[in-house]
Phi, psi and omega in degrees: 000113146260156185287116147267151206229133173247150197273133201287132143249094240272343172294005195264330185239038126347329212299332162264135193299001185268336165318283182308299213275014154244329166314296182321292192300343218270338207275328173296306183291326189297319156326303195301294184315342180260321180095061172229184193304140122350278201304297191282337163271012182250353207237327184279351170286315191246026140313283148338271201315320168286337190269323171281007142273349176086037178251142185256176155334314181293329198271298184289297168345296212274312165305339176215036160054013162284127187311178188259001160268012182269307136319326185281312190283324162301322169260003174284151183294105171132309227262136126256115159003141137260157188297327193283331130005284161315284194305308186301326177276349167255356150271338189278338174279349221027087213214072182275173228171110162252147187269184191212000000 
């Protein structure tokens, strides 16, 4: 018998905004407690989140007027951000937050 394992996507069960605005809270407490970065678990959130919205790079570009290599560089893994950055691609998601 072999296992097959599928790789989880969390844009799949996305679907509602009360769905994304508790993933996003789920992904922030779950950072603390463990202890990694926020910010990168706040960037794979709305990763998931642009994508259960259909938006691609080009799409969040075009919504908060930041080039798309400036987007790109924001979800690559490892990279920090700047907050205005942040905030605009979670606004352009409709996508709230208070930071802490």
């Amino acid at each position: 018998m072999t296992l097959e394992f599928k790789t989880f996507n969390a844009s799949e069960f996305l679907t509602t905004e009360e769905d994304r605005k508790g993933f996003v809270k789920a992904m922030l407490d779950t950072s603390r407690k463990i202890g990694t970065d926020p910010v990168e678990s706040l960037k794979i959130a709305l990763a998931d989140i642009a994508e259960s919205r259909g938006f691609s790079k080009k799409k969040i570009s075009e919504e908060t007027q930041i080039s798309r290599v400036t987007i790109s560089k924001f979800f690559k893994p490892g990279t920090k951000p700047r907050a205005e950055t942040l905030f605009a691609i979670a606004k352009a998601l409709d996508v709230s937050f208070v930071p802490v």
